[in-house]
LOGUDO-244447 format. One record per residue (C-alpha): x, y, z. Coordinates in steps of 0.1 Angstrom, whole numbers, padded with zeros to 4 digits, always signed. Layout:
BEGIN
XYZ/...
//
This chain:
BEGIN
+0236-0755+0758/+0222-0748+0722/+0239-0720+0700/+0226-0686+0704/+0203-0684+0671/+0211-0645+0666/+0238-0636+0639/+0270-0638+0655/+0281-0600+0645/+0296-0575+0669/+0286-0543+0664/+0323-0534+0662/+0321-0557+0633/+0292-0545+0619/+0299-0513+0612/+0337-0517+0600/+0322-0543+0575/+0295-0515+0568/+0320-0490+0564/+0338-0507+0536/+0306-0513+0520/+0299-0476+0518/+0333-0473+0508/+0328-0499+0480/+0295-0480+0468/+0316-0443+0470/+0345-0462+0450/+0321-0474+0422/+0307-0439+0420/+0340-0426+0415/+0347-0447+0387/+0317-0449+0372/+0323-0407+0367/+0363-0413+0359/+0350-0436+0331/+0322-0412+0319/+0350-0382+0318/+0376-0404+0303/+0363-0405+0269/+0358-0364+0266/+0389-0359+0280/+0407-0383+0255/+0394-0354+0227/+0370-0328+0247/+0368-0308+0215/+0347-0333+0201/+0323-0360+0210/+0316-0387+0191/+0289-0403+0201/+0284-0434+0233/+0274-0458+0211/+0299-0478+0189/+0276-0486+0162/+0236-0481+0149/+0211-0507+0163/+0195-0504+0134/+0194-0488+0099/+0200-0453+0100/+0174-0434+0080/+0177-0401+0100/+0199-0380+0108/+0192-0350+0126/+0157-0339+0139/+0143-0305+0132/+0110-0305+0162/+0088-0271+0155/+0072-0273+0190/+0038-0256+0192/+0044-0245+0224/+0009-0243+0239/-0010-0268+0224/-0027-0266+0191/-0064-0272+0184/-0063-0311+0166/-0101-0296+0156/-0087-0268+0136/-0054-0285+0124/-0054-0323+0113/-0087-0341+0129/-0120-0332+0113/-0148-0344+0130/-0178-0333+0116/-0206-0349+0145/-0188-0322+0167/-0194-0298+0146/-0232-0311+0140/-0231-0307+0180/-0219-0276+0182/-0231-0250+0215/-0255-0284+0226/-0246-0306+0263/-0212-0324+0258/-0221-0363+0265/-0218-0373+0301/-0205-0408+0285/-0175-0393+0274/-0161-0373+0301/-0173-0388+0334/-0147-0395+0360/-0117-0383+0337/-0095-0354+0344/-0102-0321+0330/-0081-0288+0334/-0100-0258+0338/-0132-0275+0328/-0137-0298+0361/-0176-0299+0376/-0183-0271+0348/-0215-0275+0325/-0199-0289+0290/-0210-0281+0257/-0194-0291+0223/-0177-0266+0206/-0176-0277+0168/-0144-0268+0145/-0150-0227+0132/-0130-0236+0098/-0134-0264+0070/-0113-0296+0063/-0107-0305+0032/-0089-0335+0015/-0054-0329-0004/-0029-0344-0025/-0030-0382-0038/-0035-0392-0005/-0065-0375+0006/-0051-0363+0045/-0077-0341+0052/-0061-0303+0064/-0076-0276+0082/-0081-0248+0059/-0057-0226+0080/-0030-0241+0068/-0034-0239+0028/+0003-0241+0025/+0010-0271+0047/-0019-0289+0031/+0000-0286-0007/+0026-0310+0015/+0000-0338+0023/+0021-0362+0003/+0051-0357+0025/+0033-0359+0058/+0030-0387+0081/-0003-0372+0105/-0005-0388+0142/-0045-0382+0152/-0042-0405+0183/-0015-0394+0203/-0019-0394+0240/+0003-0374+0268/+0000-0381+0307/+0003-0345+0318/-0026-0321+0312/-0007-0286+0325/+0016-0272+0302/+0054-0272+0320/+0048-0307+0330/+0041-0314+0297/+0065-0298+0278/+0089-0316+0301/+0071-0349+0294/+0073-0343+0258/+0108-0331+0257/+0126-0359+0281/+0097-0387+0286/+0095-0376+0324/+0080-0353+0351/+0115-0354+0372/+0135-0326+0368/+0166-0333+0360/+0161-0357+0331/+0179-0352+0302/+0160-0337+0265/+0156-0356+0238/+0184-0336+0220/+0207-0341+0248/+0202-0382+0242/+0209-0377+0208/+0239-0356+0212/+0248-0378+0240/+0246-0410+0219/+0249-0403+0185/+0278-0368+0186/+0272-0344+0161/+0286-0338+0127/+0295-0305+0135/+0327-0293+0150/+0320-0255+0143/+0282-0256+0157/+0266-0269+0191/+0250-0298+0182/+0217-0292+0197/+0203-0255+0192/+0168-0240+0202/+0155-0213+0188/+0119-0195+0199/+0095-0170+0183/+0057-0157+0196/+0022-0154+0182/-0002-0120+0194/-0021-0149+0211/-0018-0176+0239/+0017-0173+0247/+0026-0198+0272/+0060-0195+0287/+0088-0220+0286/+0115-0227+0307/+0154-0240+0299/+0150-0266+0316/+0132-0283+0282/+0162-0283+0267/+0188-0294+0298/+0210-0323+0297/+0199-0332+0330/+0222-0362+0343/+0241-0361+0314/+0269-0337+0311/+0264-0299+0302/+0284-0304+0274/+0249-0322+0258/+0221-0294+0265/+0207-0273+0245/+0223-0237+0237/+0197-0211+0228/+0202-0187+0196/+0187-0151+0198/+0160-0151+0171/+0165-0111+0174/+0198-0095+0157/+0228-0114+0166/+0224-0150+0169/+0251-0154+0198/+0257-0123+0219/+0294-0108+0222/+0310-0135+0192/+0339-0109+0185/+0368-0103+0202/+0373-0076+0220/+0391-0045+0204/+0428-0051+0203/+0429-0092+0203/+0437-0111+0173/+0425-0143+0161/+0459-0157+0168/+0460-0144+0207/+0428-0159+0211/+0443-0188+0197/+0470-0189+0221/+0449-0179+0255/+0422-0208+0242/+0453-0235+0240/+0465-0224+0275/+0432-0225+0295/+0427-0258+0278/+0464-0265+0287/+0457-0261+0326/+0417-0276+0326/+0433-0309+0308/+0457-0313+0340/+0430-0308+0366/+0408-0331+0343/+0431-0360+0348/+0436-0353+0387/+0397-0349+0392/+0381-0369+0364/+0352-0348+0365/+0328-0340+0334/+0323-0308+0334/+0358-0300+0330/+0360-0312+0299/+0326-0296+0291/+0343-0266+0302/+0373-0274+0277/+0351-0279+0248/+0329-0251+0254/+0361-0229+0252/+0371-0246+0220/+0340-0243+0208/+0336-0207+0213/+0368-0197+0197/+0354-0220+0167/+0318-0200+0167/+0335-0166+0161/+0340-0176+0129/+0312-0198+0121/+0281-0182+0140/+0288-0145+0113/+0286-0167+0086/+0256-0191+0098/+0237-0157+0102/+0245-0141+0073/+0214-0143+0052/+0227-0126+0021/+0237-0158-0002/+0202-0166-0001/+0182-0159-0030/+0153-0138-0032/+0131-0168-0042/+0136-0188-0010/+0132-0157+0012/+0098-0155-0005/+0090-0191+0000/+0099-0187+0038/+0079-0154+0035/+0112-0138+0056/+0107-0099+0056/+0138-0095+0074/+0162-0121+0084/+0166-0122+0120/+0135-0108+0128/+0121-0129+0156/+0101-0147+0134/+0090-0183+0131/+0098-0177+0091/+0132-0162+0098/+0140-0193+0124/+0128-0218+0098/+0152-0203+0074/+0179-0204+0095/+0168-0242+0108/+0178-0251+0073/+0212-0231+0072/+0213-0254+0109/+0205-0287+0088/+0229-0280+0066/+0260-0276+0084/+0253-0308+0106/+0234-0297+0138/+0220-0324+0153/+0186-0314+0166/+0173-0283+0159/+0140-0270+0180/+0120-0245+0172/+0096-0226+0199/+0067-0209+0187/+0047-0196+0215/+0010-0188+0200/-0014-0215+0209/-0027-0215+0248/-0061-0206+0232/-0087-0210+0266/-0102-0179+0250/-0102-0163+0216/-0097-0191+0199/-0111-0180+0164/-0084-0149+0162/-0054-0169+0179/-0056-0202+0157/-0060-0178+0125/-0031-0156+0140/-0008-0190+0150/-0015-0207+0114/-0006-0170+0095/+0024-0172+0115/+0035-0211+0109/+0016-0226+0079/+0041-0209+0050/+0074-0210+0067/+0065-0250+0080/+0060-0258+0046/+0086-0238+0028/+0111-0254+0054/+0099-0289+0035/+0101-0280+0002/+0135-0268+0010/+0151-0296+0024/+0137-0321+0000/+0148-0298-0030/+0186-0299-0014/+0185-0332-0009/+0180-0328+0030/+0147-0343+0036/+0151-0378+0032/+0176-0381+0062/+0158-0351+0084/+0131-0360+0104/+0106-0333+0112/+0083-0331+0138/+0052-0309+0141/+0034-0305+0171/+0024-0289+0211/+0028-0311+0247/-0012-0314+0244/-0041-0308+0223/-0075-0291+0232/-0107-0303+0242/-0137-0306+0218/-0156-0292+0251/-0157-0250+0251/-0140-0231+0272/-0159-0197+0267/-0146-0187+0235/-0116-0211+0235/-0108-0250+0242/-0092-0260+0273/-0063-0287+0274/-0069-0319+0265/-0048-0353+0271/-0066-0384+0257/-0064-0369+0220/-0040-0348+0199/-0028-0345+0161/+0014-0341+0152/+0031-0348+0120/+0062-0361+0108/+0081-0358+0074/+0111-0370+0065/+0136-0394+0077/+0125-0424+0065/+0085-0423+0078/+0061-0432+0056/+0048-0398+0032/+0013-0394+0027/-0003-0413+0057/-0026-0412+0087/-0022-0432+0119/-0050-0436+0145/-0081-0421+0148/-0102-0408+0180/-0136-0418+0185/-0167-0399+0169/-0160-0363+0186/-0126-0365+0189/-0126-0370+0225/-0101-0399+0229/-0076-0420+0204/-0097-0452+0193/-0078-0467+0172/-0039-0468+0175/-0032-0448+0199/+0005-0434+0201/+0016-0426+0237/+0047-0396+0240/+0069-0433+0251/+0059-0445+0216/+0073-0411+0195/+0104-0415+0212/+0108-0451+0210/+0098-0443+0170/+0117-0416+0165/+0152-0431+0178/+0145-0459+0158/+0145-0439+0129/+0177-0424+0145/+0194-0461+0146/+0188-0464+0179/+0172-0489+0201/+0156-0468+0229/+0160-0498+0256/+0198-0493+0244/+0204-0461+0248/+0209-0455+0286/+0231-0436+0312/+0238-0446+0350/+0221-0424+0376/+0217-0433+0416/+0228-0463+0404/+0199-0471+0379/+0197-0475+0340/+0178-0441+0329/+0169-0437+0289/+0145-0412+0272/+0114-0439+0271/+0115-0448+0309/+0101-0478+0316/+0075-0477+0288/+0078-0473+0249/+0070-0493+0215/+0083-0486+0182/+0058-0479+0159/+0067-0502+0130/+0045-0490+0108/+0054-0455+0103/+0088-0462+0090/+0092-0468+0055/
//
C-alpha cells in the first residue's frame, strides 16, 4: 500500500510544536525590549546616542526647523514666475491640472492667480526673494532655496505628520525623536528635542502633539513643549518649604526604587520615567536661567525685533532658539501658525512675513556671528505649498510644487535647487521628495538614513521608509 502523501502531523503535535513557536516569537519580543531598556538603564540620566560612530562626516549638529505651519505661498516667498503673473484672473490650463488631485479646488472653474508682490534678485548670488521678506533676502548668500520640493499628502495633519516622521501611520516616531534616539544630546540640563509655537492674525491651522511624538521609540525621545507665554516650563520651583537638597534626596530614592523594578521588568519607560525625574530636578535650575533674557544686549533684542521676551512671539521664540542652540539642544522646532491662506491671502502673507522675515534672519546672523551656524542646520518651510490656481481671494494647497530653505550645517550658501515648470505648477527639474530632505538632512547629521533604524512588529522602521536619496549636491 503506498504511503499516505499528507504530512504525517497530529494535530496534538501540531499545536504543541505551534505553541513553542509562539513561545519562541513572545521570547524574542521580550528580549528584543530587555536589550532596548538595558542601555538606558545602565545610565537613564543620560542617553548617548544608538549609534557607535558617524556614517559619515559630521557637518551638523543640531537642527533648528521654523515650521510654517500651514503652508506658505512658494508665489509670494522663493519662486517667481512671472507667465503666472502675465496670466493672472484668465482659465488656468486644462494641460496642467487634468486628472491630478486638488483640495478644495476639485471640478471647480480654475483661473491663475499671479503673485500680488515683486521678486527681486539679492546678494552675489542673485536668489530671487519675495519682497515680503526684505530682511531674509539681505541673507541670500547663506541660503540654500529648495523650489521643487514635492509632498504626498495634500491635507494639512497628514502632512505635517508626513513632514515631521516620513509617514501617514500614527505612531511613527519625529524626526527629532530619530535624532535624539540616534545621535543623544549634548545637553544634560535641557530635553534634547524642544518645540516651541507662536500664531499669525491669519490662517491658523492647528497642530497636534503627535508631530513631535517618539512614536515606537521610547518617551524618553519626544518632543517636550516650552510655553512661548511667561514661564517656559510651568510649576519649575519647589514647593514652599523643600530645599534643593530634599529634592535631592526624594529624586535619588524614587530613582532608587524605579532602578530595581527596571531590572525585574526591563521595560523602557521606566527608565524614561527615571530620567525624566532626574531631569526635572536638573531643569529647576537650568530652565530660570535659559529664560532669563536680561544678559542679552539691547542690540540683539533689536535685531530679533523682541518687544518683550516671552511674549508668544515668533521673534521672542527665535531668540530663545538660539539661547536653545547654545546650550546643546538637539533639535529645536519652531511653530508659527499664520499661513492656511484659502482666503485673504494679500493681508495674511503680508501679516505672516511681518511676523517671520526679521526674527528668521536675525536668528542667522546670530548664529553665524557666535560661531553657531556652520554646525546648525536650519530649515525653513510648511508641510505644502499653495496652488498658482485661485481660491477666491486665497490659494488652495498644493503638492506637486513648494519652496523651503536651508542654511547652515554644511549645505551649500547661496544656491538654488530645482525649478517647476512655467507657472509653477509642478517641480521640473530636480525635484526633492520629503524622503529626499530627510535622507539629506541626516546626512548632514552623520547619519546614513538606511542606517538608522528601530525594530517594530518585527520590521526595520527608519525616518525615510522605504524611499529616500541623499541629495549630494547640496552639501558643501
Amino acid at each position: 500500500m503506498p504511503p499516505d502523501p499528507r504530512p504525517s502531523l497530529a494535530r496534538r503535535s501540531f499545536l504543541q510544536q505551534g505553541a513553542f513557536g509562539l513561545g519562541g516569537i513572545a521570547l524574542s519580543s521580550l528580549l528584543q525590549r530587555t536589550e532596548a531598556a538595558s542601555a538606558a538603564i545602565e545610565r537613564p540620566d543620560h542617553w548617548k546616542g544608538a549609534l557607535a560612530a558617524p556614517h559619515f562626516p559630521v557637518k551638523a549638529k543640531r537642527v533648528i526647523f521654523l515650521c510654517m505651519a500651514g503652508g506658505p505661498s512658494q508665489f509670494e516667498t522663493f519662486d517667481w514666475k512671472p507667465q503666472l503673473k502675465a496670466l493672472h484672473d484668465q482659465p488656468f490650463p486644462d494641460s496642467f491640472t487634468q486628472g491630478q488631485q486638488l483640495a478644495q479646488l476639485q471640478n471647480a472653474a480654475l483661473k491663475a492667480r499671479g503673485p500680488f508682490t515683486e521678486f527681486a534678485k539679492h546678494g552675489e548670488s542673485g536668489i530671487e526673494v519675495n519682497e515680503l521678506f526684505p530682511e531674509i533676502a539681505k541673507q541670500a548668500d547663506r541660503l540654500c532655496v529648495i523650489r521643487s520640493m514635492q509632498t504626498e499628502q495634500i491635507n494639512h495633519d497628514t502632512a505635517h505628520a508626513f513632514m515631521n516622521t516620513g509617514s501617514i501611520i500614527k505612531g511613527r516616531p519625529s524626526m527629532g525623536s530619530w535624532l535624539q534616539y540616534g545621535l543623544g544630546s549634548e545637553t544634560e540640563d535641557l530635553p534634547g528635542f524642544i518645540v516651541l509655537t507662536s500664531a499669525g492674525k491669519y490662517g491658523q491651522q492647528p497642530i497636534s502633539a503627535r508631530q513631535w511624538s517618539s512614536g515606537v521609540l521610547p518617551s524618553r525621545f519626544q518632543g517636550i513643549q516650552f510655553q512661548s507665554v511667561g514661564d517656559a516650563v510651568h510649576y519649575i520651583g519647589n514647593p514652599e518649604g523643600v530645599c534643593q537638597s530634599t529634592q535631592r534626596q526624594v529624586v535619588e530614592e524614587v530613582a532608587r526604587l524605579n532602578q530595581l523594578l527596571a531590572e525585574d521588568y526591563g521595560d523602557p519607560e521606566i527608565a524614561t520615567r527615571i530620567a525624566q525625574y532626574e531631569m526635572a530636578f536638573r531643569m529647576q535650575a537650568s530652565v530660570p536661567e535659559l529664560s532669563d533674557f536680561s544678559g542679552e544686549s539691547e542690540a540683539t533684542l533689536e535685531l530679533y525685533g523682541v518687544k518683550e521676551p516671552g511674549d508668544g512671539s515668533y521673534a521672542s521664540n527665535c531668540l530663545l532658539a538660539r539661547r536653545l542652540a547654545e546650550r546643546g539642544v538637539r533639535m529645536i522646532q519652531l511653530y508659527h501658525r499664520a499661513w492656511d491662506h484659502h482666503s485673504n491671502l494679500e493681508e495674511g502673507m503680508k501679516d505672516g512675513a511681518a511676523a517671520v522675515d526679521r526674527p528668521t534672519a536675525a536668528l542667522l546672523e546670530d548664529l553665524d556671528r557666535r560661531g553657531l551656524l556652520e554646525d546648525t542646520l536650519v530649515l525653513w518651510g510648511g508641510e505644502f505649498g499653495r496652488t498658482p490656481m485661485g481660491q477666491g481671494s486665497g490659494r488652495d494647497h498644493h503638492i506637486l510644487s513648494f519652496s523651503v530653505f536651508l542654511a547652515g550645517g554644511g549645505v551649500k550658501p547661496g544656491i538654488t535647487w530645482g525649478a517647476t515648470d512655467e507657472l509653477g505648477y509642478r517641480a521640473v527639474e530636480d525635484p526633492v521628495t520629503v524622503h529626499d530632505l530627510h535622507a539629506t538632512m541626516l546626512a548632514l547629521l552623520g547619519i546614513d538614513h538606511h542606517r538608522l533604524t528601530t525594530k517594530f512588529q518585527g520590521l526595520d522602521i527608519r525616518l525615510t521608509g522605504v524611499a529616500g536619496n541623499v541629495v549630494r549636491d547640496l552639501i558643501a
